[in-house]
N, CA, C and O atoms as a DFTB+ gen file, in Angstrom:
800 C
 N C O
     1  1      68.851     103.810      74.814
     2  2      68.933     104.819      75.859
     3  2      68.663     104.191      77.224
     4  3      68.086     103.111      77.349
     5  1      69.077     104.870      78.158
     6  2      68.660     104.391      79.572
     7  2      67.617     105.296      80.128
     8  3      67.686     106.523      80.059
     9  1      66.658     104.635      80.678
    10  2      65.252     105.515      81.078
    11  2      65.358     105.038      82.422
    12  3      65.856     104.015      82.890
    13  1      64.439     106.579      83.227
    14  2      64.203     106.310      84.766
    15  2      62.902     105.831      84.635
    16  3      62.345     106.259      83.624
    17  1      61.967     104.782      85.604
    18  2      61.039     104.244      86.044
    19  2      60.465     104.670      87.492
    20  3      60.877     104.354      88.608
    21  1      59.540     105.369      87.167
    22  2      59.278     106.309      88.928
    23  2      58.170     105.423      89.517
    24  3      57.441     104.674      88.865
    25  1      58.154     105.574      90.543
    26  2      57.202     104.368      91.247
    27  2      55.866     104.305      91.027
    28  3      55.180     103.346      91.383
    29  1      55.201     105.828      90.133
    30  2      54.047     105.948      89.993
    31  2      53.989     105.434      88.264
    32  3      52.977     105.766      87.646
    33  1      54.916     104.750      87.623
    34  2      54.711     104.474      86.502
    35  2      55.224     105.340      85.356
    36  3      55.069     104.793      84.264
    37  1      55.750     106.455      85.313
    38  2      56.148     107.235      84.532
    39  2      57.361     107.348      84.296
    40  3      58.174     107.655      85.169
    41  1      57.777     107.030      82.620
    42  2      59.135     106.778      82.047
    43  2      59.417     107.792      81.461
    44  3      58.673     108.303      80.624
    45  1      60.957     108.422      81.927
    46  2      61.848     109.400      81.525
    47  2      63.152     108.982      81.157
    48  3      63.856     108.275      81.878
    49  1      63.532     109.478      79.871
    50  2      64.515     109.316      79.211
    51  2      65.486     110.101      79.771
    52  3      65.195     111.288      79.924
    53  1      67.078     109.552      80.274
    54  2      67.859     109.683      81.488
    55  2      69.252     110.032      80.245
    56  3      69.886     111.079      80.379
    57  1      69.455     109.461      79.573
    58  2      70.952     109.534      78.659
    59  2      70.538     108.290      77.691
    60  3      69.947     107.230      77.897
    61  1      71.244     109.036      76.288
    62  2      71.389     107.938      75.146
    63  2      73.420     107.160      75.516
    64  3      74.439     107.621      76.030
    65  1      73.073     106.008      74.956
    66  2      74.179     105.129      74.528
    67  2      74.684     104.986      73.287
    68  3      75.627     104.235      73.037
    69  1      73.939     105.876      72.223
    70  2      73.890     105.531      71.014
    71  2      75.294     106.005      70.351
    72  3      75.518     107.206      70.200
    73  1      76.336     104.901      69.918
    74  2      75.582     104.012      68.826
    75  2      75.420     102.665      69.240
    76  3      74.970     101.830      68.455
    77  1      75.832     102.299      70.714
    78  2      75.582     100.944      71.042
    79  2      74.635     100.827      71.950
    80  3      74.367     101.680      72.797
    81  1      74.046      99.671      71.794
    82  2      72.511      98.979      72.201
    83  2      73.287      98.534      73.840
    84  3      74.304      97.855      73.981
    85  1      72.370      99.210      75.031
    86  2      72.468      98.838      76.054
    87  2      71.562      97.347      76.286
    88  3      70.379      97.361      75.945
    89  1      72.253      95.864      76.970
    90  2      71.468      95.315      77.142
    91  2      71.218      94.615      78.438
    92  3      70.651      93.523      78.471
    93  1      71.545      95.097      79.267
    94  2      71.934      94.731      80.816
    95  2      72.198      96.076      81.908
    96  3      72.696      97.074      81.388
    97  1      71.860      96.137      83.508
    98  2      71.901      97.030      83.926
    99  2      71.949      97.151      85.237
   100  3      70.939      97.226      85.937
   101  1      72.980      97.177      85.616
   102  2      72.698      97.428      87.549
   103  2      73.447      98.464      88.271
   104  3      74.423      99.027      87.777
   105  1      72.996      98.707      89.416
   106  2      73.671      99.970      90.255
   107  2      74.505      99.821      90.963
   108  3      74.203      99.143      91.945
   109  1      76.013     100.353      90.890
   110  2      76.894     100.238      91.520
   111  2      76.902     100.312      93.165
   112  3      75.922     100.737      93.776
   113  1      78.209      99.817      93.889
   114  2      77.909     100.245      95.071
   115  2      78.679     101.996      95.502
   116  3      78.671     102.652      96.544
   117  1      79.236     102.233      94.216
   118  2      79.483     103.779      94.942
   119  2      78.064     104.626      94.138
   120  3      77.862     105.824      93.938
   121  1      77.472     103.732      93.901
   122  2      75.609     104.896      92.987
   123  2      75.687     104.996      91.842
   124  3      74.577     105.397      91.491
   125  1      76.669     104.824      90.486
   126  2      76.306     104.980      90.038
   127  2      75.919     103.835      88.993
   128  3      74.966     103.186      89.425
   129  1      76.383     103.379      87.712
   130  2      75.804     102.330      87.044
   131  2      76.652     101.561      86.257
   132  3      77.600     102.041      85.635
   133  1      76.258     100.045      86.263
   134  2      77.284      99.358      85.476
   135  2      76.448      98.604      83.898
   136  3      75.451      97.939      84.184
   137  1      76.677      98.650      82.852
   138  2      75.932      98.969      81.709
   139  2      76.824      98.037      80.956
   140  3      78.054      98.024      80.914
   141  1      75.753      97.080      80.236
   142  2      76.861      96.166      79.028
   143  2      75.934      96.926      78.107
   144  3      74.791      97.346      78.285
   145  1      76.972      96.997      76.795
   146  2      76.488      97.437      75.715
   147  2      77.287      96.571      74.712
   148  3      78.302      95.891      74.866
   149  1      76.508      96.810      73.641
   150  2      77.194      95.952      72.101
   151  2      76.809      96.726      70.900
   152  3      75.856      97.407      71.280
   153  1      76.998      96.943      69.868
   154  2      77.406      97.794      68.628
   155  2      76.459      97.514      68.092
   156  3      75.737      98.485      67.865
   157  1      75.883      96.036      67.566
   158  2      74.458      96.119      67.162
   159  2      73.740      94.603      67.062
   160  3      74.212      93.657      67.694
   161  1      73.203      94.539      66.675
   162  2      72.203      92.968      66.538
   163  2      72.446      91.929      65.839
   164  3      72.094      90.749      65.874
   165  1      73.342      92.785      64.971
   166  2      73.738      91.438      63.717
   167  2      75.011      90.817      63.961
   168  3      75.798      91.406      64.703
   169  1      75.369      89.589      63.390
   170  2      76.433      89.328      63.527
   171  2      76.925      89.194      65.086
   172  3      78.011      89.587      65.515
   173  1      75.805      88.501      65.900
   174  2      75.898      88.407      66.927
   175  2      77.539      87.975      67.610
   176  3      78.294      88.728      68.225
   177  1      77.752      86.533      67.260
   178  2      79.228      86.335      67.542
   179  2      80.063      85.804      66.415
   180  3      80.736      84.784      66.268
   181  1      79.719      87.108      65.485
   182  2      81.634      87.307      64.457
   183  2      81.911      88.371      64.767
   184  3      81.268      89.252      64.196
   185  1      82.897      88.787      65.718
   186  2      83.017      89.901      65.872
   187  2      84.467      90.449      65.041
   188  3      85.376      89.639      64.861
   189  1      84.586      91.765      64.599
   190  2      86.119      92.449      64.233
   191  2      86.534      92.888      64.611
   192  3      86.365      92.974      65.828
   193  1      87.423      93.557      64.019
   194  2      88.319      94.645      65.045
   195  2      87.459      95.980      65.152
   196  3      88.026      96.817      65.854
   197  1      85.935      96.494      64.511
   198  2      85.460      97.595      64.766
   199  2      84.549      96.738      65.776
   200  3      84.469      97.456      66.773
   201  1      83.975      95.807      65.963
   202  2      82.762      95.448      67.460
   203  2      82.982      95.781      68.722
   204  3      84.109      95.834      69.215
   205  1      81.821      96.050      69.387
   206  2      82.281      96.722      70.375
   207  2      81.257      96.046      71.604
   208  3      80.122      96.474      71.811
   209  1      81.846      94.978      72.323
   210  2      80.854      94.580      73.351
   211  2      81.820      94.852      74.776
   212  3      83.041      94.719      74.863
   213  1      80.981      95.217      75.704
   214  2      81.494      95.684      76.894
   215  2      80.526      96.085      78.283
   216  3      79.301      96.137      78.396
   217  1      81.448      96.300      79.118
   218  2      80.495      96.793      80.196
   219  2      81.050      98.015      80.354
   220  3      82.225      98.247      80.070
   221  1      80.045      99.077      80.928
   222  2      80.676     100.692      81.280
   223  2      80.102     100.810      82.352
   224  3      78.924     100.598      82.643
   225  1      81.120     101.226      83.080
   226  2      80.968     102.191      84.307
   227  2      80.720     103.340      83.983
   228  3      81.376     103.896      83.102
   229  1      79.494     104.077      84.771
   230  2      79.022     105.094      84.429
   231  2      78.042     106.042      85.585
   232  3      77.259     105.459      86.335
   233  1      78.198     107.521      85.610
   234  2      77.608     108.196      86.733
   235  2      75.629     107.759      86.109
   236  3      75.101     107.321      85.087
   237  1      75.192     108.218      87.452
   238  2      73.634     108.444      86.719
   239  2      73.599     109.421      86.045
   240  3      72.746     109.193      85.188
   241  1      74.110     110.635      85.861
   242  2      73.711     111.189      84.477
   243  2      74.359     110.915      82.920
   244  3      74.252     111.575      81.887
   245  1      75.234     109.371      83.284
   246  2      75.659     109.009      81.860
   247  2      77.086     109.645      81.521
   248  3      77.445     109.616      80.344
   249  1      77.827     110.156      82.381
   250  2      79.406     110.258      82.178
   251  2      80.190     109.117      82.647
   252  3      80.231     108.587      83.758
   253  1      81.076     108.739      81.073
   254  2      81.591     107.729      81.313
   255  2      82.780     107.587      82.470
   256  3      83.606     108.486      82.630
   257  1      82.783     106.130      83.412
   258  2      83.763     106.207      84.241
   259  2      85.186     105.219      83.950
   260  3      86.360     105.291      84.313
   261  1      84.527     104.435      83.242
   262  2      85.579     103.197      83.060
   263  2      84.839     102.039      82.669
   264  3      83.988     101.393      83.280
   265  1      85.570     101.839      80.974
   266  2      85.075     100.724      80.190
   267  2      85.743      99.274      80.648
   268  3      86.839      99.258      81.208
   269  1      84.848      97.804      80.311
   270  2      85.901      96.702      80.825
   271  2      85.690      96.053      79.481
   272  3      84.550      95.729      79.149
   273  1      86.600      95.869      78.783
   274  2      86.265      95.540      76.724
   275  2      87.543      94.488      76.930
   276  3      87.154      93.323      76.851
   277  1      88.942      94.614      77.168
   278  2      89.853      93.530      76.891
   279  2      90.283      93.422      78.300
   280  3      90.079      94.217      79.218
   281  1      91.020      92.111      78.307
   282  2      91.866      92.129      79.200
   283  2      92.811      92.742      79.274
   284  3      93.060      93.562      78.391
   285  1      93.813      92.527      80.537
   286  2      95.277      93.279      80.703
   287  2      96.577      93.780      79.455
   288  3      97.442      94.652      79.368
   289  1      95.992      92.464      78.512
   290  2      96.945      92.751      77.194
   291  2      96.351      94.061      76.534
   292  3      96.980      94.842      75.820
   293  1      95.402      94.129      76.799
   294  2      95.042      95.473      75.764
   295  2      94.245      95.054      74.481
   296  3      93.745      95.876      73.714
   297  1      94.151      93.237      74.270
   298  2      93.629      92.680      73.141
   299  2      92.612      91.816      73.368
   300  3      91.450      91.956      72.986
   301  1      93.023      91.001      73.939
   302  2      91.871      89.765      74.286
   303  2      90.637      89.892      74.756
   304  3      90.510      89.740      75.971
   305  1      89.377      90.208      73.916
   306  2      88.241      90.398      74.438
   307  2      87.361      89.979      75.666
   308  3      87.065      88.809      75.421
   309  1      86.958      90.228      76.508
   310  2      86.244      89.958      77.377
   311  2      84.975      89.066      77.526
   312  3      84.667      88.092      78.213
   313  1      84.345      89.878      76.522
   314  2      83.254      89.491      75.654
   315  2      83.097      88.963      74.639
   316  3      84.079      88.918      73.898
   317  1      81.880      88.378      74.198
   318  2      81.186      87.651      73.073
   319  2      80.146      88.836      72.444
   320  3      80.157      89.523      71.423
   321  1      78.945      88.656      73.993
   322  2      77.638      89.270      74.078
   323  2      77.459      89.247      75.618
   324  3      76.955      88.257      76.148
   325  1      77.892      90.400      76.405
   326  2      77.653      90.862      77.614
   327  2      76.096      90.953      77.684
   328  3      75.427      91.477      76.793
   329  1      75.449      90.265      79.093
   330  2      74.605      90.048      78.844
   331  2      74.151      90.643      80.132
   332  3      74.597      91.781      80.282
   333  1      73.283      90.154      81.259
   334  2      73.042      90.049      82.419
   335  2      74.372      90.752      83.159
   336  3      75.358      90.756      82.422
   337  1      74.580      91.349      84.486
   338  2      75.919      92.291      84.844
   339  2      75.059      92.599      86.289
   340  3      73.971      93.165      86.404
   341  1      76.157      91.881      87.612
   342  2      76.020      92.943      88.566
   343  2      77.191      93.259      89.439
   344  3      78.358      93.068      89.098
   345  1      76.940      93.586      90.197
   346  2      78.486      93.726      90.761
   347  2      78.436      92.996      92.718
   348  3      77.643      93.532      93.491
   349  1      79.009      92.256      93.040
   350  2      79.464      91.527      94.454
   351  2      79.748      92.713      95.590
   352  3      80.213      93.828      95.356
   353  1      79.443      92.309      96.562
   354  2      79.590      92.567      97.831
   355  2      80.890      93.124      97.938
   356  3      81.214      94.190      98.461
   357  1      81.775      92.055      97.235
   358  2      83.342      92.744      97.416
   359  2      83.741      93.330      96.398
   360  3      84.880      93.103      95.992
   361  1      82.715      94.425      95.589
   362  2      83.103      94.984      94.666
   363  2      83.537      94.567      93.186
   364  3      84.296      95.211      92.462
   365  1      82.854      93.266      92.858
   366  2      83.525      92.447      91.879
   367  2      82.701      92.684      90.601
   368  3      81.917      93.573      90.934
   369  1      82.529      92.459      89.692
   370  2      81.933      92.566      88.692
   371  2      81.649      91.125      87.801
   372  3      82.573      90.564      87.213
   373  1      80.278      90.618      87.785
   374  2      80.007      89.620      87.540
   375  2      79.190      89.826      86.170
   376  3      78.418      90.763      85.964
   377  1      79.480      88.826      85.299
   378  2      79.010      89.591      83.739
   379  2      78.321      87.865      83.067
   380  3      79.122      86.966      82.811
   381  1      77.272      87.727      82.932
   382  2      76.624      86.537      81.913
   383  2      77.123      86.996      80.158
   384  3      76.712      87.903      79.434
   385  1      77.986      86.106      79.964
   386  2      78.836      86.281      78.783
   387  2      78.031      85.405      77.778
   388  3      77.895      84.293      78.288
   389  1      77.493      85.461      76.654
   390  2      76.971      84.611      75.482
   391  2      77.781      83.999      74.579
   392  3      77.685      84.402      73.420
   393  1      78.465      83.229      74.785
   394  2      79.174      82.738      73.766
   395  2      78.710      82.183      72.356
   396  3      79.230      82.580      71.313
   397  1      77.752      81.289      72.392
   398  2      77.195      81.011      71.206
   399  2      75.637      81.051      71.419
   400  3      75.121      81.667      72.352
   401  1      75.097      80.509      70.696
   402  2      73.252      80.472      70.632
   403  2      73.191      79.836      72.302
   404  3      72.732      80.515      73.220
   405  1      73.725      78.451      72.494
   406  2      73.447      77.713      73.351
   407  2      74.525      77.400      74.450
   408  3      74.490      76.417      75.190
   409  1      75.554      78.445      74.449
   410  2      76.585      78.454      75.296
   411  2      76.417      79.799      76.395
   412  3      75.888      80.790      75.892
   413  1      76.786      79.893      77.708
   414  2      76.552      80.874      77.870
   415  2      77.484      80.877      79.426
   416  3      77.241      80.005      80.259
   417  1      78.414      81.811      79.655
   418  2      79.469      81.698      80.860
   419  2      79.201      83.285      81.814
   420  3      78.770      84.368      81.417
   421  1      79.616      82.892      83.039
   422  2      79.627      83.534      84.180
   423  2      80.947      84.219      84.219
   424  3      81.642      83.606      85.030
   425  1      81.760      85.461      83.579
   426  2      83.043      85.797      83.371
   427  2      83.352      87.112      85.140
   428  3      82.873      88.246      85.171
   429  1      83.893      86.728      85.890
   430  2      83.873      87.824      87.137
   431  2      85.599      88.681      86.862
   432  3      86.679      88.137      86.633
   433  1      85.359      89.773      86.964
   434  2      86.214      90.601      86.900
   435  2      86.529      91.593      88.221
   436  3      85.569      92.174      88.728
   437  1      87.827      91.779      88.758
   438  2      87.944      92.515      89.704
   439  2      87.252      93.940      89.420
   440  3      86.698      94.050      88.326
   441  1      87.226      95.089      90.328
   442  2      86.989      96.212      89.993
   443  2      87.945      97.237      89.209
   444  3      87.774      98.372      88.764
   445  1      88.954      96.403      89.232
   446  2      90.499      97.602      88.811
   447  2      89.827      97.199      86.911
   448  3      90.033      98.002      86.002
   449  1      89.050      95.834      86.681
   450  2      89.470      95.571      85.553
   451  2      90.180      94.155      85.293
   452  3      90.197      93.711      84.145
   453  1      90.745      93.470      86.311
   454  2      91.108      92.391      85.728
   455  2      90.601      91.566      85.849
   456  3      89.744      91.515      86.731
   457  1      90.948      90.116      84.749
   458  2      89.748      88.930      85.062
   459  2      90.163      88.032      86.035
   460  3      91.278      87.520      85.941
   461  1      89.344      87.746      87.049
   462  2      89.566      87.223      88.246
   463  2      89.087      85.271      87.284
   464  3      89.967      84.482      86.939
   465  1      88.479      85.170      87.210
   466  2      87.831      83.909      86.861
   467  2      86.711      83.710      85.777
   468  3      86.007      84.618      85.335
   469  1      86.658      82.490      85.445
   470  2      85.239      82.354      84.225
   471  2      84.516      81.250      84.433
   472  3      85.178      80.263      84.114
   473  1      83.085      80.886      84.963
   474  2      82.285      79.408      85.580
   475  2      81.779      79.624      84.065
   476  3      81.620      80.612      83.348
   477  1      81.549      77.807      83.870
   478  2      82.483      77.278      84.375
   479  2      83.715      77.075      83.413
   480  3      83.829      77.547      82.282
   481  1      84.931      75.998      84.323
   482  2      86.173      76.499      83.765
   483  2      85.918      75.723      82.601
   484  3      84.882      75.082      82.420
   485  1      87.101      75.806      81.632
   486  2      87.154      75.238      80.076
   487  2      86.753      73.584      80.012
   488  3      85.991      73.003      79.239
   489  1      87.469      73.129      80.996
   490  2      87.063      71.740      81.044
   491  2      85.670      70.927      81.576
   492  3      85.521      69.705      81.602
   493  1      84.798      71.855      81.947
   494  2      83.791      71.315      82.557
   495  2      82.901      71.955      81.576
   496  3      81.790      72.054      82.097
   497  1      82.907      72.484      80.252
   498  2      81.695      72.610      79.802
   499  2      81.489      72.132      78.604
   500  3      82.265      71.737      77.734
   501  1      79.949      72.244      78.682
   502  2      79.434      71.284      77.340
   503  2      78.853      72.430      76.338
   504  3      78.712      73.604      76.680
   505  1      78.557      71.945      75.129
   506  2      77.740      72.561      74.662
   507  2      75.964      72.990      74.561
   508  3      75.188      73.394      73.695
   509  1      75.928      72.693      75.718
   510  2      74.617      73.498      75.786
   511  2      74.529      73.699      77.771
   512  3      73.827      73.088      78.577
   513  1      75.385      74.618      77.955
   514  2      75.741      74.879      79.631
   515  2      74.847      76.611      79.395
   516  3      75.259      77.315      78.473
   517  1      73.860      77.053      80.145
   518  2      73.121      78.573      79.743
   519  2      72.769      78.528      80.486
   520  3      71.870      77.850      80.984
   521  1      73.721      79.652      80.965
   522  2      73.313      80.580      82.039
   523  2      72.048      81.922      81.480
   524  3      71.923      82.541      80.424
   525  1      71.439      81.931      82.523
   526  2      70.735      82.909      82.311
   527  2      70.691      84.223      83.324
   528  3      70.676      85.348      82.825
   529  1      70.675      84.079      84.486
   530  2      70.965      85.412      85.410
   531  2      71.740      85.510      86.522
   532  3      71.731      84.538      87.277
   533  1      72.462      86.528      86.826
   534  2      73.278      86.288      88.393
   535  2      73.067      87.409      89.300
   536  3      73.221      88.566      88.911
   537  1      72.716      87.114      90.510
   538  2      72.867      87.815      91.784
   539  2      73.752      87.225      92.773
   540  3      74.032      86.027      92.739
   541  1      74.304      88.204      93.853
   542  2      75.007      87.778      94.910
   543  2      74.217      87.998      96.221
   544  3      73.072      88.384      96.457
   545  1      75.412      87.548      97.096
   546  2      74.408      87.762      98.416
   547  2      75.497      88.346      99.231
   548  3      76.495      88.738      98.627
   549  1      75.458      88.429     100.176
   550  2      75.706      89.446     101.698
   551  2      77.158      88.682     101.878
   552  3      78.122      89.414     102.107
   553  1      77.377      87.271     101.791
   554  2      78.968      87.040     101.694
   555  2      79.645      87.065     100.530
   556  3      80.578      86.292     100.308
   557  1      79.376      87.645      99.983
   558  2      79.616      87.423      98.524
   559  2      79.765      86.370      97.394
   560  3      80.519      86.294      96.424
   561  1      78.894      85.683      97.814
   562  2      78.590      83.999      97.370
   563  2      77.431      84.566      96.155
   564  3      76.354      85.160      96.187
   565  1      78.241      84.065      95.209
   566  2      77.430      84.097      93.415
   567  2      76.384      83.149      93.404
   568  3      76.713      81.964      93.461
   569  1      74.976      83.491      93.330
   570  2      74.102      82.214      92.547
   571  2      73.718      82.811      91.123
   572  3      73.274      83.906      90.776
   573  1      74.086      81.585      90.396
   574  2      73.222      81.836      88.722
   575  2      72.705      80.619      88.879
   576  3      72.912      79.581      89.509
   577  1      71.580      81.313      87.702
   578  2      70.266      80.186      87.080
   579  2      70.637      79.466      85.818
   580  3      71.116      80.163      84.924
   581  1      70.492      78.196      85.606
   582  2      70.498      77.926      84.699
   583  2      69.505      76.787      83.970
   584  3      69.683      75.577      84.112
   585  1      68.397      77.395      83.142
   586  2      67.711      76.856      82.540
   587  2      67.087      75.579      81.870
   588  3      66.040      74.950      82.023
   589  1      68.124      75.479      81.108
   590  2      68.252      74.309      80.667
   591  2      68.505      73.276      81.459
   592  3      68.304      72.357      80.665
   593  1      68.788      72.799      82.408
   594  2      68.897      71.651      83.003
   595  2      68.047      71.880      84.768
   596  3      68.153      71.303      85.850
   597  1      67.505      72.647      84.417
   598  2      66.419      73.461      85.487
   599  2      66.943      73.348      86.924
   600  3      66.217      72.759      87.724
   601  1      68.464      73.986      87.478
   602  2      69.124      74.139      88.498
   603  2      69.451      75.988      88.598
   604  3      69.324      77.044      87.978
   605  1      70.005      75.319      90.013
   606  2      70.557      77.236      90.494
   607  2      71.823      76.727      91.277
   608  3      71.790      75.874      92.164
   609  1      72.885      77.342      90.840
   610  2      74.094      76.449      91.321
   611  2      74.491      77.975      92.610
   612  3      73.914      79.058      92.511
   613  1      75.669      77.636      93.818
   614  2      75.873      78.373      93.987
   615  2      77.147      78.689      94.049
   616  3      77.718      77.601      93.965
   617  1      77.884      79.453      94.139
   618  2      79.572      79.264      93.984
   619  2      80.295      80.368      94.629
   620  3      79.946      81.534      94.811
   621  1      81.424      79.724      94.949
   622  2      81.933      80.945      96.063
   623  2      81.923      82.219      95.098
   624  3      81.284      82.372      94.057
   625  1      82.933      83.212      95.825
   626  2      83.085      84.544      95.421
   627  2      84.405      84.649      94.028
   628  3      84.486      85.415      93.067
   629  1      85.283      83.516      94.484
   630  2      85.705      83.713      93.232
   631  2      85.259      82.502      91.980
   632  3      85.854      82.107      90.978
   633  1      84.367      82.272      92.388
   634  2      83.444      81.534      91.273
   635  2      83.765      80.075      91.020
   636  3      83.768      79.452      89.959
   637  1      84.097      79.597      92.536
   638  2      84.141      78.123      92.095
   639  2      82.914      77.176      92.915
   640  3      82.415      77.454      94.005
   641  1      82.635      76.121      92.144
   642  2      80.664      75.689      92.130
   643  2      80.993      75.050      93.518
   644  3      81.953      74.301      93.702
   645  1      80.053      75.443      94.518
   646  2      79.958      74.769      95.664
   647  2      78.786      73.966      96.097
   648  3      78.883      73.370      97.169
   649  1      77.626      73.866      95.362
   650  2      76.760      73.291      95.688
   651  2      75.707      73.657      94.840
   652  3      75.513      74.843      94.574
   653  1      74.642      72.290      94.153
   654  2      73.142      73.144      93.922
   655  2      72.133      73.651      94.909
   656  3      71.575      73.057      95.832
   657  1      72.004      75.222      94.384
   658  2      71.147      75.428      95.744
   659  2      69.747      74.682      95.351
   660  3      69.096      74.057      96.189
   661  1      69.286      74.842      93.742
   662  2      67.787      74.377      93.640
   663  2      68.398      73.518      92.372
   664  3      69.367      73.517      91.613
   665  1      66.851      72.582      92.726
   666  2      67.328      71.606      91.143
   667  2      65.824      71.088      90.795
   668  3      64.986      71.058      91.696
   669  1      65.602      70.811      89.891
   670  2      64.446      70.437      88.721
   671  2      63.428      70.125      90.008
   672  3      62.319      70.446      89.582
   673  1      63.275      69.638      91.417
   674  2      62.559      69.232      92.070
   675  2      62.210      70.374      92.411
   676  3      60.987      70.461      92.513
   677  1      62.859      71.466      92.674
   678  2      62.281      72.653      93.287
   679  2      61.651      73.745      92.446
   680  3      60.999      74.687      92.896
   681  1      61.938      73.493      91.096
   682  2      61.628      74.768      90.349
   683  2      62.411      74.238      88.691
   684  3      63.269      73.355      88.652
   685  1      61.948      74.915      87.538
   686  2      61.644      74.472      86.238
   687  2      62.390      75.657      85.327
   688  3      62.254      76.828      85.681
   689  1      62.987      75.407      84.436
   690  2      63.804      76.085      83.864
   691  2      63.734      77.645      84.389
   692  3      63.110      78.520      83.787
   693  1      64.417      77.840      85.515
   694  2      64.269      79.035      86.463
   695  2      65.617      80.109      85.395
   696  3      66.744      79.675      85.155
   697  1      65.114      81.470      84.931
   698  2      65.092      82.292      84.291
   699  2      65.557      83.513      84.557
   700  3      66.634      83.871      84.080
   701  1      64.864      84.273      85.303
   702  2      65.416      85.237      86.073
   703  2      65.260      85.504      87.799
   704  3      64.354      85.000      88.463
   705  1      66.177      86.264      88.279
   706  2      66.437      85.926      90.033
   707  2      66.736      87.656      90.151
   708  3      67.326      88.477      89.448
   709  1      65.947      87.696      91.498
   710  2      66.175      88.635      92.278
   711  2      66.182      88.276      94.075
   712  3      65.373      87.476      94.546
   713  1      67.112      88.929      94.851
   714  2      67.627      88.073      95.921
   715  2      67.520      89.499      97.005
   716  3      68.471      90.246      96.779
   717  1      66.802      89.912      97.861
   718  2      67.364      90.815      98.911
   719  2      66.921      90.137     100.247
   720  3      65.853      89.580     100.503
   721  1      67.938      90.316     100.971
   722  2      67.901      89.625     102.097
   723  2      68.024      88.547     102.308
   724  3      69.133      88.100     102.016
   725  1      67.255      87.803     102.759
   726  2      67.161      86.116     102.588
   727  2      65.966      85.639     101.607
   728  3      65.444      84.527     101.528
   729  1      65.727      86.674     100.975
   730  2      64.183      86.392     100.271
   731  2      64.840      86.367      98.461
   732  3      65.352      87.315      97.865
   733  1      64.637      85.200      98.032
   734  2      65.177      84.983      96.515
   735  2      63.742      84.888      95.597
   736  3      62.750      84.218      95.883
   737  1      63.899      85.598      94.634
   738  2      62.574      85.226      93.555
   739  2      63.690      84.692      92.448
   740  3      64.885      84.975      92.368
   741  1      62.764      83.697      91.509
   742  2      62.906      82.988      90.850
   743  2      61.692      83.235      89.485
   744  3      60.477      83.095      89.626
   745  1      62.299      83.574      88.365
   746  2      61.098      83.454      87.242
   747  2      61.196      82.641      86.194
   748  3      61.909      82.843      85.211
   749  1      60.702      81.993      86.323
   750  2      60.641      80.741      85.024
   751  2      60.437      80.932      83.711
   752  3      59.683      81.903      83.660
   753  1      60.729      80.480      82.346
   754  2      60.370      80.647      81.012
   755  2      58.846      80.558      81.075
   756  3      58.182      80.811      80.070
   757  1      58.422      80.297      81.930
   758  2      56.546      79.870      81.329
   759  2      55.920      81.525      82.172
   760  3      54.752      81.859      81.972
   761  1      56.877      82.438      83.097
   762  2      55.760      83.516      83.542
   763  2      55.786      83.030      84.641
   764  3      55.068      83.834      85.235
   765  1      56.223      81.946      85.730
   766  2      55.552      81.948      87.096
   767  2      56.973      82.173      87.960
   768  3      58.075      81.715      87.660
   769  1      56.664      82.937      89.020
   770  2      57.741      83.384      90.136
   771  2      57.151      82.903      91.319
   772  3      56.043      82.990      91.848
   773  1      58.348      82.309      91.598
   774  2      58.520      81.545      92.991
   775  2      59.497      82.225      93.809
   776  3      60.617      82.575      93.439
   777  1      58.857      82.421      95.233
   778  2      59.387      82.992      96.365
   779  2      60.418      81.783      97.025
   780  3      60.046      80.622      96.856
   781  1      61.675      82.013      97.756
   782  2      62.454      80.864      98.444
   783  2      63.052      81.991      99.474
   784  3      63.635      83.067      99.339
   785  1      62.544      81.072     100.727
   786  2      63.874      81.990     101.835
   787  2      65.121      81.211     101.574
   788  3      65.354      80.012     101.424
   789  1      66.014      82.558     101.571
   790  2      67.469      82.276     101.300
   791  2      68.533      81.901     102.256
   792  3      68.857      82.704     103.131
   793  1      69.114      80.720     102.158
   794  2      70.060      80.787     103.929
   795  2      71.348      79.741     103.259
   796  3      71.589      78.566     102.980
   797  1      72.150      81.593     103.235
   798  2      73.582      80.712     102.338
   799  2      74.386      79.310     103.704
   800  3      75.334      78.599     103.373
């Protein structure tokens, strides 16, 4: 289900998803919400023709607006394990895709629905490339974290790598990111958050 969080601490149950497990969550820029969900826990990536991983567009009271599950063919999945999800400045939709245990891709999709791009591309990755979170900023310049090799890359808008913004000298398998303004937090696998002024 999706629950509201009120500033004084008190959790209210807002709309169920059920039968699929919401696991990612952010607020659109017309208000209302963009939601990955997946069918269930097992069988993480064998998926069939009944699995169901995706992102939904959706009002805050939970009426659906528009699912993003295949591409343009009508077949080709999008997804693995939609993970992490927010949406760009220019309206884009940016989705942390799980491919395997230790694989993990940055898939950006226009707003109509189509796939604009996937970081990184086929030829530049290894098997153990994990991503872990993405925010944008005010030009619509993508940063994700990625853990394992304890960097924060940053990349234009349609998702090609332009530079590390942080690397193992600045910060340690950095985890999760939150970015407003010029002010970026950073949370590491061990529990510690680090403040960085931001200046794309």
């Amino acid at each position: 289900s999706i629950s509201r969080l009120s500033p004084s601490g008190s959790v209210s149950p807002v709309f169920s998803t059920d039968p699929l497990i919401p696991v990612g969550i952010c607020q659109t820029k017309d208000g209302g919400l963009l939601v990955t969900l997946v069918d269930n826990m097992l069988g993480l990536y064998q998926l069939n023709s009944e699995s169901r991983r995706l992102v939904r567009h959706m009002t805050l009271r939970g009426n659906i607006i528009r699912e993003y599950e295949y591409q343009e063919d009508g077949q080709t999945r999008l997804f693995k394990w939609p993970l992490k999800v927010t949406q760009n400045s220019n309206t884009d939709i940016c989705v942390i895709n799980k491919k395997s245990k230790n694989t993990r891709e940055l898939v950006i999709l226009s707003f109509s629905g189509s796939l604009k791009s996937v970081y990184p591309e086929q030829n530049q990755r290894d098997m153990f490339f994990y991503l872990s979170d993405v925010v944008c900023d005010s030009y619509s310049n993508i940063i994700v974290s990625e853990p394992y090799n304890s960097s924060v890359h940053l990349l234009s808008p349609a998702g090609q790598f332009m530079r590390y913004l942080l690397t193992e000298n600045q910060v340690s398998s950095p985890y999760s990111m939150s970015l407003k303004k010029s002010t970026l937090w950073i949370g590491d696998c061990q529990g510690l958050v680090k403040v960085f002024q931001y200046k794309p």
